[in-house]
N, CA, C and O atoms as a GROMACS GRO file, in nm:
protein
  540
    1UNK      N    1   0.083  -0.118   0.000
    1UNK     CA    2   0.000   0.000   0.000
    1UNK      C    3   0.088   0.124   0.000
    1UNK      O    4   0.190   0.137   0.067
    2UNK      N    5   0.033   0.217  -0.087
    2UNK     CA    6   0.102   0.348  -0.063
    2UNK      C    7   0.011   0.493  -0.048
    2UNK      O    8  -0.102   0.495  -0.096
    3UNK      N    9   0.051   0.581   0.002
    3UNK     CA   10  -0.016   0.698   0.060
    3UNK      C   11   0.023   0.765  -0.086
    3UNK      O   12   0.128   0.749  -0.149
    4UNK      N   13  -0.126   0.870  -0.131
    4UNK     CA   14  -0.070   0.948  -0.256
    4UNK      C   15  -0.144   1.070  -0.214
    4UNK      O   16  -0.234   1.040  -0.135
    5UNK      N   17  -0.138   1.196  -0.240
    5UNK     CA   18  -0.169   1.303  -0.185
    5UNK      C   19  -0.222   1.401  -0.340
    5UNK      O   20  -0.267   1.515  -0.331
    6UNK      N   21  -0.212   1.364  -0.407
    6UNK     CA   22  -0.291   1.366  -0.566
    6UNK      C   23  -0.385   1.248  -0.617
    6UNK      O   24  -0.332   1.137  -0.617
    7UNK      N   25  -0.488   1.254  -0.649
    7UNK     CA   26  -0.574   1.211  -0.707
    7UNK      C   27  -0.568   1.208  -0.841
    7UNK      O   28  -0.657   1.278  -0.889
    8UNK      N   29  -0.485   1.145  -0.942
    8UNK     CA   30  -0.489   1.130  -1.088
    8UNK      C   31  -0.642   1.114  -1.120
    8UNK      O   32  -0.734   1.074  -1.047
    9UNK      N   33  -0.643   1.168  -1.279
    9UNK     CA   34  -0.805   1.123  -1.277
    9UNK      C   35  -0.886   0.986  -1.271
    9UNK      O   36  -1.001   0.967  -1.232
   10UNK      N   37  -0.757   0.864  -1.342
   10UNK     CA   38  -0.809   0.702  -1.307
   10UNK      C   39  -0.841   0.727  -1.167
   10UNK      O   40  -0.951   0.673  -1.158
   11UNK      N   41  -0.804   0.793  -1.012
   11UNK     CA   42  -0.835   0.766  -0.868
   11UNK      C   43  -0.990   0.789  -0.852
   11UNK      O   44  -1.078   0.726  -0.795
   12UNK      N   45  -0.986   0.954  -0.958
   12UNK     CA   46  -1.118   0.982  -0.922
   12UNK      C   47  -1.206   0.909  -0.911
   12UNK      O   48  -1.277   0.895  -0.812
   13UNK      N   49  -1.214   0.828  -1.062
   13UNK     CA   50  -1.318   0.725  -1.120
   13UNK      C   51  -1.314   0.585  -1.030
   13UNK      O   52  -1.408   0.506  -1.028
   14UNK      N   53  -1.205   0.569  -0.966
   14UNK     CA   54  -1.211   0.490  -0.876
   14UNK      C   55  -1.271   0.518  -0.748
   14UNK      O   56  -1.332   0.434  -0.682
   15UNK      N   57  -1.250   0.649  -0.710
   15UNK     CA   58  -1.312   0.684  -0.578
   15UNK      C   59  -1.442   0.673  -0.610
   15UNK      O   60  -1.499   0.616  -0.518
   16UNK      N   61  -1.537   0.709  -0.722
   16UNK     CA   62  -1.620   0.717  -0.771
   16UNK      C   63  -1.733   0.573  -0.744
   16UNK      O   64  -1.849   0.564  -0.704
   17UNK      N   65  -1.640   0.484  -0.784
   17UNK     CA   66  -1.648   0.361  -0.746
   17UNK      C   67  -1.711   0.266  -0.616
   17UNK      O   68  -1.799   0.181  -0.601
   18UNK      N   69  -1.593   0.347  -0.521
   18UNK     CA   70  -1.617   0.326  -0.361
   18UNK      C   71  -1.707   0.390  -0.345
   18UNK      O   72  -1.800   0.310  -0.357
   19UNK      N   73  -1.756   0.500  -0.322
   19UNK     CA   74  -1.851   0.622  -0.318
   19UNK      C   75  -1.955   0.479  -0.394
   19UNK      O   76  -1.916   0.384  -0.327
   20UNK      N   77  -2.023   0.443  -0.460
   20UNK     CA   78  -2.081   0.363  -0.522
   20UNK      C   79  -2.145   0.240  -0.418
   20UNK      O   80  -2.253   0.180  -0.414
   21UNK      N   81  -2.022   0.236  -0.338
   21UNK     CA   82  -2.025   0.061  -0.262
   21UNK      C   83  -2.129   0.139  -0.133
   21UNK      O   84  -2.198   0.052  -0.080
   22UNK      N   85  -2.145   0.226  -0.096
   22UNK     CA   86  -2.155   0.283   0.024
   22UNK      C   87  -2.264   0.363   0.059
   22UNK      O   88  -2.290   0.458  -0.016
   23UNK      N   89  -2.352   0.340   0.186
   23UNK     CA   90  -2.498   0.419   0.186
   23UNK      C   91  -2.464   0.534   0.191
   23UNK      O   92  -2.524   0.618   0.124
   24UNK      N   93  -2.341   0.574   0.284
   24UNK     CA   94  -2.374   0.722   0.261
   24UNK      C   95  -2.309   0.828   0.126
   24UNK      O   96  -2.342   0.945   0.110
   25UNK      N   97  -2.239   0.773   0.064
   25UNK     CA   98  -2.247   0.860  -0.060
   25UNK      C   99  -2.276   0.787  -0.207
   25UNK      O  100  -2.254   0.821  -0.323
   26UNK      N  101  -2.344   0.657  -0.139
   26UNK     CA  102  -2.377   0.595  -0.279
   26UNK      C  103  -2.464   0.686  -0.418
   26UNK      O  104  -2.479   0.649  -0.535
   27UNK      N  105  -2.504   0.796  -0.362
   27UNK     CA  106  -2.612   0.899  -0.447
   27UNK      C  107  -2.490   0.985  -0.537
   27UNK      O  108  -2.536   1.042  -0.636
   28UNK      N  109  -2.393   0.996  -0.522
   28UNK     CA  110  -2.287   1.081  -0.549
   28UNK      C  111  -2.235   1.080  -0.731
   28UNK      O  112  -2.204   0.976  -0.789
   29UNK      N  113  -2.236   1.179  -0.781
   29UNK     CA  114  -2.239   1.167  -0.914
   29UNK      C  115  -2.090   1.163  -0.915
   29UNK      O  116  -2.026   1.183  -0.811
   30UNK      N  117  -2.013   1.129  -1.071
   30UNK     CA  118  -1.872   1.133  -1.079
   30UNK      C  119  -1.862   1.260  -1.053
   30UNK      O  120  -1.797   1.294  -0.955
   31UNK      N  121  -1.942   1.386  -1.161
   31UNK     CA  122  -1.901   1.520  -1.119
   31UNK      C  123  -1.844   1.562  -0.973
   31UNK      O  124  -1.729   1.565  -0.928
   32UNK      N  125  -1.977   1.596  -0.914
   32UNK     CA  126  -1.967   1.548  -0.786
   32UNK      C  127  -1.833   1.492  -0.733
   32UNK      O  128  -1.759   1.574  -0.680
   33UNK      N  129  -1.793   1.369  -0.738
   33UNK     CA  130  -1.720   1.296  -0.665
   33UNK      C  131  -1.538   1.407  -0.730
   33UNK      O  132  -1.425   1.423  -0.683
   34UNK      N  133  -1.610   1.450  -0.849
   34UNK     CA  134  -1.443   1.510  -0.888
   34UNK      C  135  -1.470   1.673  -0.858
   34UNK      O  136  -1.385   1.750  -0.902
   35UNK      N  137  -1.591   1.732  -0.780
   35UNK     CA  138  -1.574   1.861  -0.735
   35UNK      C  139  -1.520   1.808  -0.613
   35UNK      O  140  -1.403   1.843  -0.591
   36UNK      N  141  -1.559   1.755  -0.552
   36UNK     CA  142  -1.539   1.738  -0.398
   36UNK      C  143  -1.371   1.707  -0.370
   36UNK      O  144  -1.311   1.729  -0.265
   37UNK      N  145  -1.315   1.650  -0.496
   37UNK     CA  146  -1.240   1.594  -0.470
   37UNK      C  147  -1.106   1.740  -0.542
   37UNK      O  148  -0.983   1.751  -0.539
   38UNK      N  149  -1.160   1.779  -0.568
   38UNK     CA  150  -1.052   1.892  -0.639
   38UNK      C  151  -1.090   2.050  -0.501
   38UNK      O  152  -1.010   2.134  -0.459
   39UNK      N  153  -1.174   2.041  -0.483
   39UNK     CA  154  -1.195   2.130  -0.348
   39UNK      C  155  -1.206   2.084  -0.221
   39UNK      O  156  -1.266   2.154  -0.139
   40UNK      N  157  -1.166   1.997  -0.193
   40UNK     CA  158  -1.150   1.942  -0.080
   40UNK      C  159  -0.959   2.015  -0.036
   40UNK      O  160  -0.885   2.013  -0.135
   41UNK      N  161  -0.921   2.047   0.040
   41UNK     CA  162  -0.794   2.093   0.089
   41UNK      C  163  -0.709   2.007   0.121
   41UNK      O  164  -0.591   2.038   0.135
   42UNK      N  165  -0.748   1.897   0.136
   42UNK     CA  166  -0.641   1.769   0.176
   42UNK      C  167  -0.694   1.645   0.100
   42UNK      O  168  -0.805   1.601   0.130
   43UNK      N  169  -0.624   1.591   0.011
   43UNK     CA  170  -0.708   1.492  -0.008
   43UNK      C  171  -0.584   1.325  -0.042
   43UNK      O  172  -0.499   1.314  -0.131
   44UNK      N  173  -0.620   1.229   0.062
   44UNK     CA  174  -0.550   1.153   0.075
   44UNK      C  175  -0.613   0.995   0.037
   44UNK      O  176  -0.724   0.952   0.067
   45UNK      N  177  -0.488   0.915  -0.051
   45UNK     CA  178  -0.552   0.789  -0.120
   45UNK      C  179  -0.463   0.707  -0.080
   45UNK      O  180  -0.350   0.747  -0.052
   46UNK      N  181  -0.507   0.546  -0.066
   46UNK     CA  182  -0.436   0.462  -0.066
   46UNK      C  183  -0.428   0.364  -0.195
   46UNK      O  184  -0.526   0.306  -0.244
   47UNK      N  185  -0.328   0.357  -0.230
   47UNK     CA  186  -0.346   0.247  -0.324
   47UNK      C  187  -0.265   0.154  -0.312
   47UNK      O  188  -0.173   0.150  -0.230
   48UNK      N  189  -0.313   0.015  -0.449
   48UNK     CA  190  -0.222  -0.123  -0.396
   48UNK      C  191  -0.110  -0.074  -0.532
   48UNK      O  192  -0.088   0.036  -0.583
   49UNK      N  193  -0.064  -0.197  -0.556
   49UNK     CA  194   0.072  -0.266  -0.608
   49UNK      C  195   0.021  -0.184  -0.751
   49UNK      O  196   0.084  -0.092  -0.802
   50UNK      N  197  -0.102  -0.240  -0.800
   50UNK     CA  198  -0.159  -0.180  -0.913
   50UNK      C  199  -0.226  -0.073  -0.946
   50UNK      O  200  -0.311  -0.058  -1.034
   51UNK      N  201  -0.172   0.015  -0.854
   51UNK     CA  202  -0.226   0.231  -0.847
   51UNK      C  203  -0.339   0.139  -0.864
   51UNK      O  204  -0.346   0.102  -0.982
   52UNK      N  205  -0.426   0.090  -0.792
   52UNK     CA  206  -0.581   0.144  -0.760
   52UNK      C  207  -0.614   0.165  -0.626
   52UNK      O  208  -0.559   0.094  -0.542
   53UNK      N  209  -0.706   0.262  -0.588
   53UNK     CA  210  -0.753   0.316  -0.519
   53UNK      C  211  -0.827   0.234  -0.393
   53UNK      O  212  -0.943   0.197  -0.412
   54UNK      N  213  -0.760   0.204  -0.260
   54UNK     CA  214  -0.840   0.141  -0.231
   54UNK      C  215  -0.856   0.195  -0.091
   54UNK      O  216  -0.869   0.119   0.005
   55UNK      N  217  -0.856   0.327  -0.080
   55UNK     CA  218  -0.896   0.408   0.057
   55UNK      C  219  -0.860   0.542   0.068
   55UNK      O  220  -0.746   0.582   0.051
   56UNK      N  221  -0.911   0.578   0.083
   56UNK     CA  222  -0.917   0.760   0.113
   56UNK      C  223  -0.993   0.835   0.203
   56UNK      O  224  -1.091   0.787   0.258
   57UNK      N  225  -0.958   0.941   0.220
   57UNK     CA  226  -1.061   1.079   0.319
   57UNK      C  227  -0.989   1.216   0.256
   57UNK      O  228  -0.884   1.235   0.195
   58UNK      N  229  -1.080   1.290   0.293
   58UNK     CA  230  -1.028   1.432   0.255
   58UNK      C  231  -1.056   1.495   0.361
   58UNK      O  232  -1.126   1.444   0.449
   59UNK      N  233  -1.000   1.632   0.369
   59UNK     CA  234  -1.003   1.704   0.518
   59UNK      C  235  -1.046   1.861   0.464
   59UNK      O  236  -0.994   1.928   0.375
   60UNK      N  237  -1.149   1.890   0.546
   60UNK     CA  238  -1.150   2.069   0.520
   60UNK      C  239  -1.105   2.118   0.650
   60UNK      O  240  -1.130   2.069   0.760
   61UNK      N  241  -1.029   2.231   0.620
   61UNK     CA  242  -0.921   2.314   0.761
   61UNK      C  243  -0.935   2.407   0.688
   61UNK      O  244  -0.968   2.425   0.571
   62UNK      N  245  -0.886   2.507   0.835
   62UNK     CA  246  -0.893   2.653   0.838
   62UNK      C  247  -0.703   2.672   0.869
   62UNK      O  248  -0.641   2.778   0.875
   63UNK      N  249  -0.653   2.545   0.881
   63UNK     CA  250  -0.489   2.524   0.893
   63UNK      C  251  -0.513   2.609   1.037
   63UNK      O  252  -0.468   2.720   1.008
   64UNK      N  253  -0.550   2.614   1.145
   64UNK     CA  254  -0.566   2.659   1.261
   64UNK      C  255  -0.630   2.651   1.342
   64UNK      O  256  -0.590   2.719   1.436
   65UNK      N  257  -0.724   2.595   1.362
   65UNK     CA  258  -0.806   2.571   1.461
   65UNK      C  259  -0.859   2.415   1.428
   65UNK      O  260  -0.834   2.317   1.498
   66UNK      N  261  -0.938   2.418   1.307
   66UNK     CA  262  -0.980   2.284   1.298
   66UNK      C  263  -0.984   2.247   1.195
   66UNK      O  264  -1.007   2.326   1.103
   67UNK      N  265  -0.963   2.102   1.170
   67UNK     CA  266  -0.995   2.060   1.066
   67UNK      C  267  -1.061   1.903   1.077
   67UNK      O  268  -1.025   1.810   1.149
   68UNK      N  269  -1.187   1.910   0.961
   68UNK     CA  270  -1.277   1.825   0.956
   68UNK      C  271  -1.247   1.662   0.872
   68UNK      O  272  -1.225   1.674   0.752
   69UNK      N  273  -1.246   1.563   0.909
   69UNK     CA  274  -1.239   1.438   0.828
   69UNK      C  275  -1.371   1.419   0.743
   69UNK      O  276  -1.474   1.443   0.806
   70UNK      N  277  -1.384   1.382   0.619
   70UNK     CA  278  -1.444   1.344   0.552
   70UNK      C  279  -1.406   1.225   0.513
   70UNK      O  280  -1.290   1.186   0.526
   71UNK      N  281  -1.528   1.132   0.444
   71UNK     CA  282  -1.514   1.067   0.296
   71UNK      C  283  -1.409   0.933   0.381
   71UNK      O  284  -1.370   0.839   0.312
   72UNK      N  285  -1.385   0.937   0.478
   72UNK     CA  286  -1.297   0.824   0.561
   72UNK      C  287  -1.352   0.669   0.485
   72UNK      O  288  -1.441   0.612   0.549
   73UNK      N  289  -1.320   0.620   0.394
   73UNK     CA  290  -1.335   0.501   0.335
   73UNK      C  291  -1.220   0.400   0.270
   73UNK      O  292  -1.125   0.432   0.198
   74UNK      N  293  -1.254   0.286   0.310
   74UNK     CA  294  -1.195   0.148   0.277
   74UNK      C  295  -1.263   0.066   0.166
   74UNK      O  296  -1.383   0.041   0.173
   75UNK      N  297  -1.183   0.021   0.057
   75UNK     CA  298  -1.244  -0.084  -0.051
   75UNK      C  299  -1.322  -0.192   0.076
   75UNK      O  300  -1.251  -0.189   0.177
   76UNK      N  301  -1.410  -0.256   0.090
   76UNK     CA  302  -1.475  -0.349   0.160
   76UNK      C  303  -1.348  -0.507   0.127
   76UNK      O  304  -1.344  -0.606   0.200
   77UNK      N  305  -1.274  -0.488   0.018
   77UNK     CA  306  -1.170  -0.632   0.013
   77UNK      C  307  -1.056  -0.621   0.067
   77UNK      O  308  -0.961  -0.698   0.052
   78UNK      N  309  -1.060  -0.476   0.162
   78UNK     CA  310  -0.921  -0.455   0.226
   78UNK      C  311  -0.937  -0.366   0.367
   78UNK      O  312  -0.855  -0.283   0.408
   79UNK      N  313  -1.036  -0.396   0.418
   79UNK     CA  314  -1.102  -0.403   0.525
   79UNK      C  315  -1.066  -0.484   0.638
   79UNK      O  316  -1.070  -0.602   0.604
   80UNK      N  317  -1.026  -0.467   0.784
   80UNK     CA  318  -0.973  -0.577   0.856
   80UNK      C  319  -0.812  -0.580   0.845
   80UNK      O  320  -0.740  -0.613   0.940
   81UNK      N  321  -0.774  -0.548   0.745
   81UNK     CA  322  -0.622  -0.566   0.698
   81UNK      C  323  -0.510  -0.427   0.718
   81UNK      O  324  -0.397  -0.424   0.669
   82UNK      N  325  -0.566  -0.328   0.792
   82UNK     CA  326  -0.450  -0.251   0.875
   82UNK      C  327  -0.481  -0.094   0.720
   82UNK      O  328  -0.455   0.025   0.734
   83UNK      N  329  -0.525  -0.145   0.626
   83UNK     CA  330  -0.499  -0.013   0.565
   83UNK      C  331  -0.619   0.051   0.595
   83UNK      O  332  -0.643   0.121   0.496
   84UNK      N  333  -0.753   0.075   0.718
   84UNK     CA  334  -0.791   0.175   0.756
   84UNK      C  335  -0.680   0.279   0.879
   84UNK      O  336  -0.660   0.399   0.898
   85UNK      N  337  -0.638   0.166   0.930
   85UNK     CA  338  -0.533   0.235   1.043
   85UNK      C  339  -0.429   0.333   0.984
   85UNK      O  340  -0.404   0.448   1.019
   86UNK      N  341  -0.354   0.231   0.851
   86UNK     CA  342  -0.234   0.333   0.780
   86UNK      C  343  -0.283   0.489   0.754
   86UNK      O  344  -0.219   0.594   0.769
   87UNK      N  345  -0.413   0.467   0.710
   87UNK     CA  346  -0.503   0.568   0.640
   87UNK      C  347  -0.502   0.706   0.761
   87UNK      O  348  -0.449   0.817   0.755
   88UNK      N  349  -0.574   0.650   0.851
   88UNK     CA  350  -0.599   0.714   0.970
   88UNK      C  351  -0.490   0.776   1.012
   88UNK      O  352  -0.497   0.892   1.051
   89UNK      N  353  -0.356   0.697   1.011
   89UNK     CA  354  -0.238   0.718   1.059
   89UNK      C  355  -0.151   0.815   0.984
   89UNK      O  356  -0.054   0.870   1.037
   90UNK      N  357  -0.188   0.834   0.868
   90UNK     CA  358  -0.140   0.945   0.770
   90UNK      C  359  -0.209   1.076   0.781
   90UNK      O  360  -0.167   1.186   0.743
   91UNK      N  361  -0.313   1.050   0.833
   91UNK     CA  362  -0.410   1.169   0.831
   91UNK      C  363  -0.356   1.278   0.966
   91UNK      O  364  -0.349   1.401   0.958
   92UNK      N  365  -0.319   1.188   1.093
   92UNK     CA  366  -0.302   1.196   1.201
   92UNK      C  367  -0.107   1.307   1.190
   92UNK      O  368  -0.088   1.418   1.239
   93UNK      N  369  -0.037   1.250   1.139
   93UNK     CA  370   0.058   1.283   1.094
   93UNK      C  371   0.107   1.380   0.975
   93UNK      O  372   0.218   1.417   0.935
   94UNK      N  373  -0.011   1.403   0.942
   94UNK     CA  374   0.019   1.467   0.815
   94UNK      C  375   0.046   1.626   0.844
   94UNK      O  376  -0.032   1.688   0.915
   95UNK      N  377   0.172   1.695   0.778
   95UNK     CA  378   0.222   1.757   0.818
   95UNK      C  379   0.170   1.910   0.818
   95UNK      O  380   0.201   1.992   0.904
   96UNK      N  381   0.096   1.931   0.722
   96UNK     CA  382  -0.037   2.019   0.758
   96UNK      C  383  -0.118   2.030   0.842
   96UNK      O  384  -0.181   2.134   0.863
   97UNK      N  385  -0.130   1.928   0.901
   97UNK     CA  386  -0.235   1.889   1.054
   97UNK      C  387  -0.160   1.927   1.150
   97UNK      O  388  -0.236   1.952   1.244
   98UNK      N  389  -0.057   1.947   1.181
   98UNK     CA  390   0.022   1.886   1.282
   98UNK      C  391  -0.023   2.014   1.410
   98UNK      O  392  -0.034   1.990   1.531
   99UNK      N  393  -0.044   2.148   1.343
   99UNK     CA  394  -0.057   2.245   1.439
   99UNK      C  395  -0.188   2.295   1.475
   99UNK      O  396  -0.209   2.403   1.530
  100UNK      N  397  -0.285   2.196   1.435
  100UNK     CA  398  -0.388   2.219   1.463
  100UNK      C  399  -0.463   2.118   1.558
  100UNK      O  400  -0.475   1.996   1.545
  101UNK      N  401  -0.520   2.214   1.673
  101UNK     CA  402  -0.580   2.138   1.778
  101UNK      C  403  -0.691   2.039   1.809
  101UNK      O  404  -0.702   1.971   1.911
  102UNK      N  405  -0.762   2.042   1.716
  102UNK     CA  406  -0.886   1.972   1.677
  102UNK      C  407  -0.908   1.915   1.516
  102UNK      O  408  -0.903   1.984   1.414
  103UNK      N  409  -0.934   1.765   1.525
  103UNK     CA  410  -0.952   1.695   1.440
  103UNK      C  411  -1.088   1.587   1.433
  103UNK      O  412  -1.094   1.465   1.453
  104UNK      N  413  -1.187   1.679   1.396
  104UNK     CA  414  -1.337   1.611   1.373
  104UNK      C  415  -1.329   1.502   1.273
  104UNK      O  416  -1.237   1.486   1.193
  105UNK      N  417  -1.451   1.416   1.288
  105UNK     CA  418  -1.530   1.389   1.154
  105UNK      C  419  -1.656   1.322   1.214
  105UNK      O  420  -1.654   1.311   1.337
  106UNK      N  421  -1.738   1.286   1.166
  106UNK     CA  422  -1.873   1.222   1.186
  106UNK      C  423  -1.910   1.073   1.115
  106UNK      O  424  -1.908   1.038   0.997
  107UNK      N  425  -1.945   0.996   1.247
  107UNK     CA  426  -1.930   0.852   1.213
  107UNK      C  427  -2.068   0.757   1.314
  107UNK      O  428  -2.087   0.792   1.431
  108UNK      N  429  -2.127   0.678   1.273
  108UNK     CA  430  -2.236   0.612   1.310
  108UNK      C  431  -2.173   0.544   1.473
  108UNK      O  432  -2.067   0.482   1.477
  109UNK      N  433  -2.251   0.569   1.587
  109UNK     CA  434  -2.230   0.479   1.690
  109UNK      C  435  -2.107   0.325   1.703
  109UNK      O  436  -2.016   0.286   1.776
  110UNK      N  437  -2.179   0.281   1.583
  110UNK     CA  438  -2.105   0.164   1.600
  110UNK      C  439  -1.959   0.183   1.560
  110UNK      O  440  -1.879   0.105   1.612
  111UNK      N  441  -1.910   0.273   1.477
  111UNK     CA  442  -1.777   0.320   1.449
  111UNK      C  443  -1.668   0.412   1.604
  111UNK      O  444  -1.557   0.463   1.615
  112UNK      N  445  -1.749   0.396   1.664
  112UNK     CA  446  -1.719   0.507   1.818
  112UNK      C  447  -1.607   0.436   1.842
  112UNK      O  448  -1.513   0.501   1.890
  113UNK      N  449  -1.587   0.302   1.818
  113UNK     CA  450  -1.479   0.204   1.939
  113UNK      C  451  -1.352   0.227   1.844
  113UNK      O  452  -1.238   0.237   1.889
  114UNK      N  453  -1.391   0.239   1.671
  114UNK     CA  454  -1.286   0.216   1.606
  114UNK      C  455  -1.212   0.357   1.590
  114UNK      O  456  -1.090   0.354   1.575
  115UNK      N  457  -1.269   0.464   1.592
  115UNK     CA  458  -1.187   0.607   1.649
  115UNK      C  459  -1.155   0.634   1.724
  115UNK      O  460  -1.041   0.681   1.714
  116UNK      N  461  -1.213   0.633   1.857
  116UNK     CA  462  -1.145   0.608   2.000
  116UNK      C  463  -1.025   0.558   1.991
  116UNK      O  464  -0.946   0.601   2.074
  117UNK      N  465  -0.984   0.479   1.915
  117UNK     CA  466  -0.825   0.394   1.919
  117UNK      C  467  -0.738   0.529   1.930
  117UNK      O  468  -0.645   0.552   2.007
  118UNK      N  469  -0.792   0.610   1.835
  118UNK     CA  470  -0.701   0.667   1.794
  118UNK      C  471  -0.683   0.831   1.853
  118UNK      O  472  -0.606   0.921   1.819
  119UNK      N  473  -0.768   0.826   1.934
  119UNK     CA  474  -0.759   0.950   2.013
  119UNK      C  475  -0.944   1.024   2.030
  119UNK      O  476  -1.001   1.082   2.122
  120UNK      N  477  -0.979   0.989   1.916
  120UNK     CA  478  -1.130   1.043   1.903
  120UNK      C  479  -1.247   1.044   2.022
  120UNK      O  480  -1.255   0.937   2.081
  121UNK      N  481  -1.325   1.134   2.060
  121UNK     CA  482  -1.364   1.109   2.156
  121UNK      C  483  -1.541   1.177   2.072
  121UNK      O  484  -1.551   1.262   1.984
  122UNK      N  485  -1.663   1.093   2.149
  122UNK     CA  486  -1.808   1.120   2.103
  122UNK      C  487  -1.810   1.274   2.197
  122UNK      O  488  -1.856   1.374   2.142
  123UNK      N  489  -1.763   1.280   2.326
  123UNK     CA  490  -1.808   1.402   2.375
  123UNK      C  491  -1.739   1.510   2.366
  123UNK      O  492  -1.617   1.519   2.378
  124UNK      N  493  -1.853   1.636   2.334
  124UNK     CA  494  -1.757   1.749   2.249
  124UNK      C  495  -1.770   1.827   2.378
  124UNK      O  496  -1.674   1.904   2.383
  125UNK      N  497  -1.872   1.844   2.520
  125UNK     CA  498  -1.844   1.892   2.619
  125UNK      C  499  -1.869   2.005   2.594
  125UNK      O  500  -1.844   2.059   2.487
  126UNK      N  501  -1.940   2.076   2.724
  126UNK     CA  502  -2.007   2.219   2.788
  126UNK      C  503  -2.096   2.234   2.648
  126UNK      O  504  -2.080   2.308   2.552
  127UNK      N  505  -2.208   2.125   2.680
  127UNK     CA  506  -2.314   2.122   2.634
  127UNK      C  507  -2.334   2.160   2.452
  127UNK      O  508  -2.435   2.197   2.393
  128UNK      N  509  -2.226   2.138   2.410
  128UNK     CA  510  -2.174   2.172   2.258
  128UNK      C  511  -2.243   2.029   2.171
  128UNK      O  512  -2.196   1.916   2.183
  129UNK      N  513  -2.369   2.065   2.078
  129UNK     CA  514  -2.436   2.025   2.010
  129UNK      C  515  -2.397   2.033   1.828
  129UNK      O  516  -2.355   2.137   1.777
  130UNK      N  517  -2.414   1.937   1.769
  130UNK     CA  518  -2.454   1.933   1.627
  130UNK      C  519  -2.547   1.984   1.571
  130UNK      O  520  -2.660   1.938   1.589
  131UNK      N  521  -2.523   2.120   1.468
  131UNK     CA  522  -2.668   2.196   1.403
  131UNK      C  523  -2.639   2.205   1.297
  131UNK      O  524  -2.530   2.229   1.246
  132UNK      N  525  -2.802   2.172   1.222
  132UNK     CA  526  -2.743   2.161   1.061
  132UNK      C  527  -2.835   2.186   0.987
  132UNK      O  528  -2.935   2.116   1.003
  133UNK      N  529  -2.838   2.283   0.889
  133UNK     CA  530  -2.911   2.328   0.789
  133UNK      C  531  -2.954   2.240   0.678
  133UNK      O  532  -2.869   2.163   0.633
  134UNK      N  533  -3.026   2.241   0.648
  134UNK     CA  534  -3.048   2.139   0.506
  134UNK      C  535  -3.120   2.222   0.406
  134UNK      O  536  -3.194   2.307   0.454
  135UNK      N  537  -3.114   2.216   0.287
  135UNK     CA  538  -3.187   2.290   0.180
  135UNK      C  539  -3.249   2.198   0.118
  135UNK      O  540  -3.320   2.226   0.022
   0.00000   0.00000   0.00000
């Protein structure tokens, strides 16, 4: 596995792909998947032996205060096998992050145990709530 910090356009169509396998952005058009992915501020891939794409997230930051995880996904055939951790672990390290104090993202209950590993915590404390607009 290797960490790539560009998205060639074969990744896109691959991310495109994953985005595909998955309830929450299974709705996601390629467009879509290649705005998000060209305006996104960080955007990090894993791939195998054969440059394909088999995990990524992207991050929006203010490079100072916070910055948000997105898009945190694993091919489902490489799942179990340490490249969500590498993933995580690049994100964690990555040298743009490094001076910033807070590192969000949003993940279903049952995912709570597998971020926690890594420092993540569900309580944001002094009564600090999730609000969200929808159009």
């Amino acid at each position: 596995m290797k960490i790539i910090e560009r998205l060639e356009p074969c990744h896109i169509e691959q991310l495109h792909q994953l985005y595909r396998q998955e309830w929450w952005t299974r709705e996601r058009t390629l467009e879509e998947t290649r705005r998000v992915a060209t305006h996104s501020q960080i955007n990090l891939g894993l791939i195998d032996q054969h440059d394909t794409l088999q995990g990524y997230a992207r991050i929006l930051t203010d490079y100072t205060f916070k910055a948000l995880i997105f898009d945190f996904i694993i091919a489902e055939t490489h799942r179990g096998k340490g490249w969500g951790d590498a993933l995580m672990e690049a994100i964690l390290t990555h040298r743009d992050l490094q001076p910033i104090p807070t590192l969000e993202l949003y993940c279903l209950p049952e995912m709570f145990p597998y971020y926690e590993r890594f420092g993540f915590s569900s309580e944001l404390g002094g009564g600090v709530a999730l609000m969200r607009f929808l159009r």
